[in-house]
N, C-alpha and C positions, 0 to 999 in steps of 0.2 A: 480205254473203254469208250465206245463212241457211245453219243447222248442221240435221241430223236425223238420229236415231239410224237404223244399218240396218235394224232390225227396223220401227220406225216408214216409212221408205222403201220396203220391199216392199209394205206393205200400201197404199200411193198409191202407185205405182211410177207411174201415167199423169199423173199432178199434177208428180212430181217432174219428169220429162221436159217435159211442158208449160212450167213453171217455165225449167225449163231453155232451152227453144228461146223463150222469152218476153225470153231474157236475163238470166235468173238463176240463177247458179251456185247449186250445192249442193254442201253440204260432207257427207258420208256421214260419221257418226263411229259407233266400237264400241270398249263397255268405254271412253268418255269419250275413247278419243284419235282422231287424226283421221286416215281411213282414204284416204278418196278425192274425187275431186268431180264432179260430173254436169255438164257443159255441152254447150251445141248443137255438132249438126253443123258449123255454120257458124262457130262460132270455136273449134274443134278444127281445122278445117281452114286457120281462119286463122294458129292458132298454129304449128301444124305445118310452115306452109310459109314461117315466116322460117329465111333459110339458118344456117349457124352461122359463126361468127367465122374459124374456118380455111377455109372453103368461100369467103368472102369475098375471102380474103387470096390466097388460090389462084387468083381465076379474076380478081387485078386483071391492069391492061393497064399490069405494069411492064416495061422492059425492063432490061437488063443495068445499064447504068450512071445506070438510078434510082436505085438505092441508093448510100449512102456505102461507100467499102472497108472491109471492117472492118482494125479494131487488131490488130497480130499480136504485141504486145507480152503482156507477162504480164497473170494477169487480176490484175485488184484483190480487195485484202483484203473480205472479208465482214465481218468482226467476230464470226464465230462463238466 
């Protein structure tokens, strides 16, 4: 993934975008640390539309006596 200072990135700002819809991330860096990243539409939208882990969990097809009952015993030590 190629790095490029902001101030360097405005002044190609059509390069940087091309690059990016090419399939090549860009990493935007200011004052040396790393600020943001440019990619295509198409895998911003690809990223964006994996669900999350609870959204997952949420919409499985369990039913009541999927799950084991839980223990109503005490909980266990931590070791804190």
């Amino acid at each position: 993934m190629r790095e490029i200072q902001l101030k360097d990135a405005k002044a190609t700002l059509s390069a940087v975008v091309d690059g990016a819809k090419a399939g090549e991330p860009v990493v935007l860096t200011r004052h040396g640390r790393k600020e943001a990243v440019v990619i295509s539409w198409e895998e911003w939208r690809r990223l964006s539309d994996v669900p999350s882990f609870a959204r997952l969990l949420t919409s499985a097809p369990l039913e009541p006596d999927d799950l084991p009952p839980r223990d109503p015993g005490p909980m266990r030590d931590a070791g804190f």
